[in-house]
N, C-alpha and C positions, 0 to 999 in steps of 0.2 A: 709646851713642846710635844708632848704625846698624841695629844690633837690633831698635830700637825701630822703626825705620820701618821695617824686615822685616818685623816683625809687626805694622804699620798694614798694609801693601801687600800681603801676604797676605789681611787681612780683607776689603782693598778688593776683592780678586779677587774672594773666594767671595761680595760683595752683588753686584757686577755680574755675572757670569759665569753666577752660576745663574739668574737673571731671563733672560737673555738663552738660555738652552736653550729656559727654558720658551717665550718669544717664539716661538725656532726652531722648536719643537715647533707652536706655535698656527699659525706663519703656513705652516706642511706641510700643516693642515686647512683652509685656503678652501675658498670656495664646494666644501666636503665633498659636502653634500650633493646638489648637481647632478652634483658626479664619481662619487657614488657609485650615484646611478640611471642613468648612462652606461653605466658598468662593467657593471651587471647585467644591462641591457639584451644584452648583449655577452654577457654569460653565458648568458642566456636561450634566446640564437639558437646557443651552440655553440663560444664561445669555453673556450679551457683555461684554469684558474686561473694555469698560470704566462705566458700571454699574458697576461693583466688586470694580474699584476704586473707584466711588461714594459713595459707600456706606462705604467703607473701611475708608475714608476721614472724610465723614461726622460725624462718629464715634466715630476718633480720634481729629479731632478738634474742636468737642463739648467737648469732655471730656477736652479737654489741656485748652480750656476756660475758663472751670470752674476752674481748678486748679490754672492759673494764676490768677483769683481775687482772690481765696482763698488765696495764697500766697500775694497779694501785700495786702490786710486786716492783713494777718498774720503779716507782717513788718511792716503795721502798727501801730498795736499793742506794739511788740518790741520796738519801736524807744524812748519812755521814759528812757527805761534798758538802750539802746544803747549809748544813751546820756550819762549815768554814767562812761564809759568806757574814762579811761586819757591815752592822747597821746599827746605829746609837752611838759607837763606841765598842762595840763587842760581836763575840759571835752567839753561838744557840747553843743552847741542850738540846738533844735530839726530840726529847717528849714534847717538848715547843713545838717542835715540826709536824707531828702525829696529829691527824685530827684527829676528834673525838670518835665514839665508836658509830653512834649515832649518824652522824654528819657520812660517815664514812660506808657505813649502811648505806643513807641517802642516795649518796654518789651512788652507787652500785647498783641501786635499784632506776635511778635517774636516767642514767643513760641508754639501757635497754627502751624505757616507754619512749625516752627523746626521740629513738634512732626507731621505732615500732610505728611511734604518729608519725613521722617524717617519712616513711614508706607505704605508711596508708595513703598520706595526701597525693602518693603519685602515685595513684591506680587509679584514680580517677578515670581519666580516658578508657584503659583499661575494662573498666565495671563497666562503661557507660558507652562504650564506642568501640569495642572489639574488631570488629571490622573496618575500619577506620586505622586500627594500630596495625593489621594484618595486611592490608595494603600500603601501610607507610606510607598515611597521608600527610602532610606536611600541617603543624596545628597551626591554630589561628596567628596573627600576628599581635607581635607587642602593642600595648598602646602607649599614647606618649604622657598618660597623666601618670604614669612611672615617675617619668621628671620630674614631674610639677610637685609631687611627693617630698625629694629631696630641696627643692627648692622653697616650699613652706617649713621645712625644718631652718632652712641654711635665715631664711625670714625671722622666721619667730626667734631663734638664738639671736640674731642681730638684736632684735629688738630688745631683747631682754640681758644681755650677756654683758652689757656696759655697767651693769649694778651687781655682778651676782659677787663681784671680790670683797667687797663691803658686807655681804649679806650673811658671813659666816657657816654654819650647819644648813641651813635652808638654800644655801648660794651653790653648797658643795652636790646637795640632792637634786637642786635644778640642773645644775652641769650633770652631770651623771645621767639623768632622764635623757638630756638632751644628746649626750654622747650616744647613749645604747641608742637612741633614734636615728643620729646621723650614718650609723653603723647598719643600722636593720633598712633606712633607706638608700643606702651606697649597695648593698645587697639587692635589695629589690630595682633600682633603676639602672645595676650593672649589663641583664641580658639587653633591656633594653639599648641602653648606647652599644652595644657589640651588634645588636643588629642596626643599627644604625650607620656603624662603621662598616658593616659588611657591605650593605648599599654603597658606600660612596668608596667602595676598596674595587668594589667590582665594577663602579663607573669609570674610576680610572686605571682599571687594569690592562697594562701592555704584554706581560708577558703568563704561559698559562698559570707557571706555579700562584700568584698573585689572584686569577682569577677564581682557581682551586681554592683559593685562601679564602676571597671575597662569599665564594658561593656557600663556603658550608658554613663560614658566621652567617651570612643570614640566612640560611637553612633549619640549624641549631644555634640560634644565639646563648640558649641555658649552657649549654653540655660546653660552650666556649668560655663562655663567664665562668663556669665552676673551675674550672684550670686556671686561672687568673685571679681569681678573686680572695682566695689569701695574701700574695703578694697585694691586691689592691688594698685591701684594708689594713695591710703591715704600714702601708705609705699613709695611713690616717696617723696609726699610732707614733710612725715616726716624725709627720709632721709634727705635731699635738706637744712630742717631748721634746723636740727641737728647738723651743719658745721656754721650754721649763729646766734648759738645761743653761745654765745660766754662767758666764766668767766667776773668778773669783771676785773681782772688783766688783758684779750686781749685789755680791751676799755681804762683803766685809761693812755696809753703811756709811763709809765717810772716809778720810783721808788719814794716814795713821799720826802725822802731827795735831789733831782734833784730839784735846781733852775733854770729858763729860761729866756730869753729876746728877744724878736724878735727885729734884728733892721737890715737896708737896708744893702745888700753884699759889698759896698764900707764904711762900717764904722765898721765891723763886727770885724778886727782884734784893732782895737784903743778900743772899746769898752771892748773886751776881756783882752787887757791889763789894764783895768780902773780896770775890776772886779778882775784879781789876785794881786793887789794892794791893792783894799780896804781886799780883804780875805787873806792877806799876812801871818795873824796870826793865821788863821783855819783850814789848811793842805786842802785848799779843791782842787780837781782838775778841772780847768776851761779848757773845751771844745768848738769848733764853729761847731756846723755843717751848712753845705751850703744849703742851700736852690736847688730845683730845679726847672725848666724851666716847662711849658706846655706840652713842647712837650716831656719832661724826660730827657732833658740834662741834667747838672751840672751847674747850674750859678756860675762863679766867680766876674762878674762886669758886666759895661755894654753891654760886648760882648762877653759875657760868653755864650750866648745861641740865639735861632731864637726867645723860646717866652718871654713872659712878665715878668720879674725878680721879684723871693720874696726873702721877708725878710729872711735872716739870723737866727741860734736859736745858741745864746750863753750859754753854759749849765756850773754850777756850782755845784758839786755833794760837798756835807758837810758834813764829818763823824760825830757823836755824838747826833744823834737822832733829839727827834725836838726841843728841845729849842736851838738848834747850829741853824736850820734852820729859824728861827727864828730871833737868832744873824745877820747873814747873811743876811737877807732880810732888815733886818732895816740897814745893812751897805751899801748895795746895793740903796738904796734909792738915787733916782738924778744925777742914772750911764746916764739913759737915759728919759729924760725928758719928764714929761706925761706918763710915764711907769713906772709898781712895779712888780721885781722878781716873780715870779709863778709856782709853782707845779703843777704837772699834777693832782695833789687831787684837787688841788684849781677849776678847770675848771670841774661844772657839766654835760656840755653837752655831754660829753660822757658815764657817767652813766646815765642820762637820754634817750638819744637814745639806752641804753641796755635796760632799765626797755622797753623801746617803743615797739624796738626789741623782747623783750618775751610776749609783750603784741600782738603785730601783728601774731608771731608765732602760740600763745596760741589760735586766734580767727581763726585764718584758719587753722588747727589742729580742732576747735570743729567743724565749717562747716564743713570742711571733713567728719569727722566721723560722723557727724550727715548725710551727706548725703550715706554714704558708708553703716552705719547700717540701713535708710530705703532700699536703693537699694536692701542689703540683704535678709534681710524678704519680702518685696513685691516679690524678683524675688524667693525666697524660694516656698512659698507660691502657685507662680504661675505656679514656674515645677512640683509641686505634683497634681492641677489641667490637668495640661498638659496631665500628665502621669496616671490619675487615671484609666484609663481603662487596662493597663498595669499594674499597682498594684491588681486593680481587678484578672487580669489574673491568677497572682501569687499565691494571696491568693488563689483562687482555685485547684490550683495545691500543694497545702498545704505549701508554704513557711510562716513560723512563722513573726508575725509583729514584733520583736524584729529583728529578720534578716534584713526586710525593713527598719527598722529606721535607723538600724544600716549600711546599706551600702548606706542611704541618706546622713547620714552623712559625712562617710567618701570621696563621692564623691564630699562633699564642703572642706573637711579638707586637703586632699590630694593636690588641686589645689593652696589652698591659704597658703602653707608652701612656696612651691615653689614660685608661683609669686610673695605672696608678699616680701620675703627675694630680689628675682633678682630685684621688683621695688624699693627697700629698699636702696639697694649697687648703681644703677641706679641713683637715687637721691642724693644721697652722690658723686656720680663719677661726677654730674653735678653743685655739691655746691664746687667742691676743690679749683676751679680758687679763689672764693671769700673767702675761710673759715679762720677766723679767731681764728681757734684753738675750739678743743670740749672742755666745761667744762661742771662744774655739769650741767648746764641746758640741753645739750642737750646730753648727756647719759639719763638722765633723758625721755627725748623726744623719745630717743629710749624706752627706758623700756618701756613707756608708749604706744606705738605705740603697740609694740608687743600684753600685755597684754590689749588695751582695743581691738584693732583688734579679735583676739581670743575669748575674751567673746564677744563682740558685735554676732561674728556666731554662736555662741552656745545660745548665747541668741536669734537670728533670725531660728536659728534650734530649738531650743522650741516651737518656736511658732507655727512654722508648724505640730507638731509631733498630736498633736490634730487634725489638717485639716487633715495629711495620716489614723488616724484612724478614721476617717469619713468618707473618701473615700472607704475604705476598709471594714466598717464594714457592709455592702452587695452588696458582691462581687458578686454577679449574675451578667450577662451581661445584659446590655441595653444601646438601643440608645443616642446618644451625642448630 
């Protein structure tokens, strides 16, 4: 059993942890696009490329500084709450929760370099094309082996993912590799489908809000996808736990009038004839099933198979409810020595590992979305600064602010039906090898995904609706 939550808390790493790159990665690009006609400007007049870096660095990893103490205070904070959370059977000591000092160092130092290369790689243009950034030339276009990207991922699991439940510890690292891939390729092929949706939003746009919508996805299809793409990867992770959230009736293993015995494969049949003996007078029907090998053989004895033999399960199903089952157990007493018949009600550790299971879903499910809805509003927030002299424009050419808002909108709403639903199916396509059947929980998980998804953007499009009419409300031009 320890195992087992190894390899939940393993998986849980790689759904939170790679969202949370890509965040890091998003929230290194704010207001991009002002830093990046600064930068040129600076280029323009005679600055060196490794000044622009300098100072571009310096920046970014003061600021990532502060946010990592802010955040390791913030957990520390938490970690009383944290403590109340039962998993096993129980809850934590706080120094459980503590990492070590090292690790914790780590951390501290980790995220200034994550957030320092993540703003180097977007100076590119910058160093290499100043003039180009300073007229706001529009860059190249997406290509489409983006796609083809996620689609050799979505192949190669197919291919491989019908075996990994059998495979054990090398099953769980193959899943995992393949996870952080489908992650870092939904990432990478997300601008690409936003501009793809831009095209075909702006082919069938009737009215302007719509074609506003159309023109700046495919204008900026990044600066779109980075607003969207928490929520889109929230709908991997909640597809993915949707298949792993399982009814009681997938965990309990059988029927609770099913009595059981485990006992070695060379005694299995003497045994089973003990038990329709003693239940001679019950109608019940006594069963063996075989046990199997490591390697997935069939054991029948000792040469039944290459690995290590287990015990035998002698099954006794007893019609007449439960005080038959009951009869039964007390007749069964002494079939097999130091052993008493058992139901699979009898054995809580598999509704325990369910409650654990909803318990584990439910926390990476809230990290998610806790991390998807700040991404939202920050990178909301920061396309309308981006864009304000562009809004200015408008406004002066008499477009109504209800129009602006209204085609701000639908350029987050447009992108996030789409990706999120394909990361949604995505996640589920990657939880089938392991799924143990959907019940209420994880319909539930769906419903809930959708529904907080959706208000989380609308709730992060409120926020900003104030900022565009601030930007807006004098529209004269002036320097940036």
């Amino acid at each position: 059993m320890p195992q087992v939550y190894q390899m939940l808390a393993a998986v849980a790493s790689v759904l939170m942890v790679v969202p949370l790159l890509v965040f890091g990665g998003a929230a290194a690009r704010l207001t991009v696009a002002r830093r990046d006609r600064r930068l040129a400007a600076l280029r323009l007049v005679g600055a060196t490329p490794g000044q622009v870096v300098a100072v571009t660095v310096a920046e970014a990893v003061l600021t990532a500084v502060a946010g990592a103490v802010a955040g390791a205070l913030l957990y520390a904070a938490s970690v009383p709450v944290l403590a109340r959370i039962a998993v096993g059977g129980g809850g934590w000591f706080a120094g459980d929760l503590w990492p070590d000092a090292l690790w914790l160092a780590g951390v501290l130092g980790a995220v200034p370099v994550l957030v320092g290369i993540s703003a180097v790689v977007g100076l590119r243009r910058v160093v290499v094309s100043p003039l180009g950034v300073a007229r706001r030339e529009t860059p190249p276009a997406l290509r489409a082996v983006r796609g083809l990207l996620l689609v050799v991922v979505l192949a190669g699991f197919g291919a491989v993912g019908g075996g990994l439940a059998g495979m054990g510890r090398a099953g769980l690292v193959v899943l995992l590799v393949f996870v952080a891939l489908a992650f870092l390729a939904i990432n990478l092929v997300g601008p690409w489908v936003v501009a793809l949706i831009g095209r075909l939003t702006v082919a069938t746009a009737r009215r302007p809000a719509r074609l506003l919508a159309g023109r700046r996805l495919l204008d900026d299809p990044r600066a779109a996808w980075r607003t969207v793409a928490g929520v889109a990867l929230t709908g991997f992770v909640a597809g993915f736990l949707c298949l792993l959230n399982p009814s009681p009736a997938a965990l309990d293993g059988g029927p609770p009038d099913r009595l059981e015995l485990a006992v070695p494969p060379d005694r299995s049949a003497a045994v089973a004839a003990r038990v329709r003996e003693r239940l001679a007078g019950m109608s019940a029907q006594v069963t063996v099933r075989h046990a199997e090998t490591s390697d997935g053989g069939t054991d029948g004895g000792p040469n039944g198979g290459d690995g290590p033999a287990r015990d035998d399960v002698v099954a006794a199903e007893v019609p007449g409810g439960a005080a038959a089952v009951d009869r039964a157990r007390t007749a069964l007493t002494g079939v097999v020595p130091g052993q008493h018949a058992t139901t699979p009600a009898d054995d809580p550790t598999a509704r325990r590992l369910l409650a654990d299971l909803r318990t584990g879903a439910l926390a990476v499910l809230t990290v998610s979305f806790l991390v998807a809805m700040t991404s939202a509003g920050i990178t909301g927030a920061s396309a309308v600064l981006d864009r304000r002299q562009t809004y200015a424009m408008l406004r002066l050419a008499g477009t109504p602010l209800r129009v602006l808002d209204r085609a701000r909108r639908q350029e987050t709403l447009i992108p996030l039906v789409v990706m999120g639903g394909g990361s949604l199916l995505t996640g589920m396509f990657f939880a089938l090898p392991f799924a143990m059947g959907v019940g209420t929980a994880g319909l539930l998980t769906l419903l809930a995904f959708a529904a907080l998804g959706f208000a989380g953007i609308f709730g992060a499009s409120a926020l900003s609706r104030p900022l565009l009419r601030s930007v807006t409300a004098d529209p004269a031009p002036r320097p940036d």
